[in-house]
Backbone bond lengths (Angstrom), bond angles and torsions (degrees), N, CA, C in turn:
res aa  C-N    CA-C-N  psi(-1)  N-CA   C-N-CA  omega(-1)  CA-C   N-CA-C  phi
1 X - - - 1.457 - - 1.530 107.60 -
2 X 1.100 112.24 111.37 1.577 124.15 -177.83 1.436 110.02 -71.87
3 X 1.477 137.37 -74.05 1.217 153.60 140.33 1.417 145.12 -54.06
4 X 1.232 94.88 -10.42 1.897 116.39 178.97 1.587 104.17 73.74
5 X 1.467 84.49 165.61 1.432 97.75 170.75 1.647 134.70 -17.16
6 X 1.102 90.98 -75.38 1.808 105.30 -173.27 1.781 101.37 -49.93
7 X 1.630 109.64 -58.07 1.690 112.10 -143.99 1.765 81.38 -79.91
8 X 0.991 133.21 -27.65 1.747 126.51 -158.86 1.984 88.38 -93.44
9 X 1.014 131.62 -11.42 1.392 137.36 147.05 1.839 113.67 -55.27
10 X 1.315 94.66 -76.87 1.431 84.34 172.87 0.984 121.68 -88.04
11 X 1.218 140.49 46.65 1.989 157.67 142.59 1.558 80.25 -78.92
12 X 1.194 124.66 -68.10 1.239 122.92 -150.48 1.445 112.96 -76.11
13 X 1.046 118.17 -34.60 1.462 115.40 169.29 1.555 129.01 -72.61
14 X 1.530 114.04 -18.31 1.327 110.72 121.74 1.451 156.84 -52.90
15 X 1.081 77.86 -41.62 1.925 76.59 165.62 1.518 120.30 -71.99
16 X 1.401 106.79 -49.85 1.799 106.25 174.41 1.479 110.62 -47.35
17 X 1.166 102.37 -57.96 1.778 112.37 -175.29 1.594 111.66 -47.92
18 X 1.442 118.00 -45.44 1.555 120.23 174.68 1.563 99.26 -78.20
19 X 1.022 157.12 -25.01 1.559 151.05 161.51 1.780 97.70 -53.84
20 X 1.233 129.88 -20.97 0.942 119.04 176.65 1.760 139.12 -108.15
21 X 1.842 86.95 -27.76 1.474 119.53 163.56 1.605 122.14 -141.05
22 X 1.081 113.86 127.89 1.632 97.49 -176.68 1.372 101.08 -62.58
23 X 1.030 127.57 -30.05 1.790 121.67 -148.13 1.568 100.17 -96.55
24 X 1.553 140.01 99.42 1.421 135.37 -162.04 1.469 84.68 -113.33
25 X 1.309 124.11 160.47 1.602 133.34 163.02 1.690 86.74 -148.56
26 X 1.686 96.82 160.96 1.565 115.31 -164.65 1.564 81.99 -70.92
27 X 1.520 152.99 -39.00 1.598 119.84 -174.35 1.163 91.76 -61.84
28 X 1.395 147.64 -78.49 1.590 115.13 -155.37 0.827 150.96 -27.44
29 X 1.797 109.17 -41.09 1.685 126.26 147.59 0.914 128.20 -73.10
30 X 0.866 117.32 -6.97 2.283 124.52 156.63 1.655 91.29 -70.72
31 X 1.091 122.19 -85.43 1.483 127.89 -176.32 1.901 118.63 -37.94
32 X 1.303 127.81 -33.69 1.053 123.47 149.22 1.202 106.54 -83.48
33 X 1.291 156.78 -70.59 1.328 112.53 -145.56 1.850 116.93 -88.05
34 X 1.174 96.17 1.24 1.660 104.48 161.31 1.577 95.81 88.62
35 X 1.758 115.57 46.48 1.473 99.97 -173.79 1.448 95.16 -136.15
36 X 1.513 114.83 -168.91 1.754 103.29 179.03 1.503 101.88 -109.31
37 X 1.459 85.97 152.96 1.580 112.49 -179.35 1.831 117.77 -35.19
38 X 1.629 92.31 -39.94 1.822 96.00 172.76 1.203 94.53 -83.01
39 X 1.291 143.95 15.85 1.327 111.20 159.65 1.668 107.88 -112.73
40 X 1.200 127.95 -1.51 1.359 150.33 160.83 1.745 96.29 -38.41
41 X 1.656 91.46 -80.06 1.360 133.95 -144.18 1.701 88.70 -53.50
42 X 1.589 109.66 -55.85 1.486 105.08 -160.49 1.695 120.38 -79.22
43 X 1.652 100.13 -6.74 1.480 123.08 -173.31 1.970 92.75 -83.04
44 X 1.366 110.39 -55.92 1.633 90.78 170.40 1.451 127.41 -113.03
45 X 1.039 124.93 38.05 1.539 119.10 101.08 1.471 137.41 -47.50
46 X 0.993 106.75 -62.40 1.502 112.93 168.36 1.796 109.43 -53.01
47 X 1.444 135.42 -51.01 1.414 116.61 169.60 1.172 110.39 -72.72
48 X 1.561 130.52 -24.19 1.805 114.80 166.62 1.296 112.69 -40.51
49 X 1.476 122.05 -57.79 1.307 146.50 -130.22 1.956 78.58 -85.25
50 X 1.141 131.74 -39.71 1.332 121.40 -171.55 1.850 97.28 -100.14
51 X 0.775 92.68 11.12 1.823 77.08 176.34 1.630 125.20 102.81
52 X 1.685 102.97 -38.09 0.977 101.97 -178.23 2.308 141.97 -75.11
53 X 1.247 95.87 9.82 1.619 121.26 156.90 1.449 120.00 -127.93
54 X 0.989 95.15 -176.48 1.580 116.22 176.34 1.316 107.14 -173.09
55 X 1.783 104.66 144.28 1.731 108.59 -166.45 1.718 87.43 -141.22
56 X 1.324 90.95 134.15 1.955 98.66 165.14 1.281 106.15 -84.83
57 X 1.655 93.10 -164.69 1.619 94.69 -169.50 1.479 105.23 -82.32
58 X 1.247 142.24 -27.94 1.265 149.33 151.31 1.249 104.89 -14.15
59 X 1.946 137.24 -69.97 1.312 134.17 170.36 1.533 73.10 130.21
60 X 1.425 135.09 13.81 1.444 131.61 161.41 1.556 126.72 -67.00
61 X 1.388 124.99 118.06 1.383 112.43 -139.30 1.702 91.41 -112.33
62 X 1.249 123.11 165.39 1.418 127.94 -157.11 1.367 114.22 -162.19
63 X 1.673 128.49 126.39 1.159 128.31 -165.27 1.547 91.35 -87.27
64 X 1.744 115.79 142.46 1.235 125.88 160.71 1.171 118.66 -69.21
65 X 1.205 148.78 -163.14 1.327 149.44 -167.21 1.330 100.27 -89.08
66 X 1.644 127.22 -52.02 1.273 163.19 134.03 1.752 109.10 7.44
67 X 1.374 66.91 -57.12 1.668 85.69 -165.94 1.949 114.13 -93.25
68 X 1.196 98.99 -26.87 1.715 123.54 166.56 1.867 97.98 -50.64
69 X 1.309 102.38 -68.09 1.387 118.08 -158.31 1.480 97.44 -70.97
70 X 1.201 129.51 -36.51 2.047 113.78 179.62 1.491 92.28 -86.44
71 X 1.465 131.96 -69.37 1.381 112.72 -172.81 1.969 121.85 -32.77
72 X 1.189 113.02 -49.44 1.647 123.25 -172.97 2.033 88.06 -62.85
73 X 1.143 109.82 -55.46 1.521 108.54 -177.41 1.790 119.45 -54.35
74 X 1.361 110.00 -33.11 1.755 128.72 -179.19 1.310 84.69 -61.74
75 X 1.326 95.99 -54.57 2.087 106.19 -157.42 1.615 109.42 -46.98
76 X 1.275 100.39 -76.38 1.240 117.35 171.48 1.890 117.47 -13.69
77 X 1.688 91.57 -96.46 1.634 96.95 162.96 1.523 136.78 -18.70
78 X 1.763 102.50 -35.28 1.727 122.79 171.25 1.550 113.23 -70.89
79 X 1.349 94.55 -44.13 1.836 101.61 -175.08 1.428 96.71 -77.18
80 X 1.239 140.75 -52.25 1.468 126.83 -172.17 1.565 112.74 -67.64
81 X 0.894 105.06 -40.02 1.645 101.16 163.51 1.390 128.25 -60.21
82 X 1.440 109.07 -35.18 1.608 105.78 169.01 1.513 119.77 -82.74
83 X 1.277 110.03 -20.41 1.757 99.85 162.58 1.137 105.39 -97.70
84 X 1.686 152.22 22.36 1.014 148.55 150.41 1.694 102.05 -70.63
85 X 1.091 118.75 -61.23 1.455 134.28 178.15 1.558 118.88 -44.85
86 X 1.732 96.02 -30.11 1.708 98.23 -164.34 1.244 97.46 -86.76
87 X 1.668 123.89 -36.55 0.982 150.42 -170.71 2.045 102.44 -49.25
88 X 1.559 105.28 -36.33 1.445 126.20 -173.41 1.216 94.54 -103.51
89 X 1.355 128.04 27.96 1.799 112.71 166.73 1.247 111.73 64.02
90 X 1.454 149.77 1.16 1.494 152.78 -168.81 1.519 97.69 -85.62
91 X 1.581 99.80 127.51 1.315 92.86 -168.03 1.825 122.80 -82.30
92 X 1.421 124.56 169.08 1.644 95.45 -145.89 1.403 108.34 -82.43
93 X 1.425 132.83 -6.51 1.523 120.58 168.84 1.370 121.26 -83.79
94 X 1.391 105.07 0.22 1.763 109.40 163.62 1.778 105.06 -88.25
95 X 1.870 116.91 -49.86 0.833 133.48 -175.96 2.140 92.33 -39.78
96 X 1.368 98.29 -91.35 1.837 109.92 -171.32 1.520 101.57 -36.13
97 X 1.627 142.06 -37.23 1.136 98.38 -168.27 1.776 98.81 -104.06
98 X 1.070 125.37 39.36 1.269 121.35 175.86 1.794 94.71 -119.72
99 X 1.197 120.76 -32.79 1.593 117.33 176.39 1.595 103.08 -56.06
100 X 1.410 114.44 -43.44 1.094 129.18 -144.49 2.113 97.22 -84.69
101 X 1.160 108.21 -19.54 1.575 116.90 157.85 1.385 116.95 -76.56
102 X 1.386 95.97 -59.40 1.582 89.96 -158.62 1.750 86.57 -67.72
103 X 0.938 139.60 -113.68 1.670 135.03 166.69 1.284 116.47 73.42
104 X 1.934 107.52 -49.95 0.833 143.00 -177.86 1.722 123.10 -84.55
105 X 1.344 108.65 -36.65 1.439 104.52 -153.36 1.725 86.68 -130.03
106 X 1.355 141.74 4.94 1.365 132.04 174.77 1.304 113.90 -105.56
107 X 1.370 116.88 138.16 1.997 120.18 -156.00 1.433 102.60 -90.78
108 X 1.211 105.07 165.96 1.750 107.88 -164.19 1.354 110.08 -65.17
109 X 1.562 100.18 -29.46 1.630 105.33 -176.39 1.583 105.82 -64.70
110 X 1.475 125.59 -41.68 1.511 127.73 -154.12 2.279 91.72 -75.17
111 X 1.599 93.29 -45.40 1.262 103.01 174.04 1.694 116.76 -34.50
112 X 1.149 106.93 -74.47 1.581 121.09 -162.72 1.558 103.11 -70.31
113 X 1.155 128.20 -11.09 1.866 132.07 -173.72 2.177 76.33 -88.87
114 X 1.210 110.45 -70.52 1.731 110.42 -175.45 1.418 91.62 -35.35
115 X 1.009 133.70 -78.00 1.822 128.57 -165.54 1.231 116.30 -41.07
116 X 1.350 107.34 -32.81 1.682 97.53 -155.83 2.239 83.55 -91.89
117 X 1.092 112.91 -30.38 1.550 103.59 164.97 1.197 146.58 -69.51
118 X 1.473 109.70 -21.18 1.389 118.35 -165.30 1.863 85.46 -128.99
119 X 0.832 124.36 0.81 2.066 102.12 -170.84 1.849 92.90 -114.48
């Protein structure tokens, strides 16, 4: 876990959101992840402040390269875990918030041995 929980959350909720719209602003990620706007606001600042976004003057927010490469990697780990799960009949709002842990806390090595078994 590079950033912990929360900030590698919203890496990731950027990236889905731009797979869907280029144009993201912090209400969208208030509105997906079901949290408030001051807590948006102070979460990227805090990944500006390390590199990992960038926002124009619009308030249009943008994964760095930095930030491209752990969000697509969070992502990843989430989606194989949730069709690992579906794959086991677990139904999918148990499936997403259990991807959405482990995602977080399983090492690339334990990761890629699961891939090469189950994909």
């Amino acid at each position: 876990m590079e950033l912990g929980k929360s900030k590698e959350d919203y890496l990731k909720t950027i990236y889905i959101l731009q797979l869907k719209s280029r144009n993201v602003h912090s209400v969208n990620i208030a509105e997906y992840m079901g949290v408030s706007k001051a807590s948006v606001s102070v979460a990227m600042k805090q990944l500006r402040s390390k590199n990992y976004i960038t926002m124009d003057r619009s308030g249009c927010l943008y994964l760095s390269p930095k930030g491209q490469m752990l969000a697509s990697q969070v992502y990843e780990r989430y989606s194989f875990f949730i069709k690992l799960f579906a794959q086991m009949d677990v139904p999918i709002e148990i499936a997403e918030k259990d991807a959405c842990s482990i995602e977080h806390i399983i090492s690339t090595e334990s990761h890629e041995k699961l891939k090469c078994v189950f994909s």
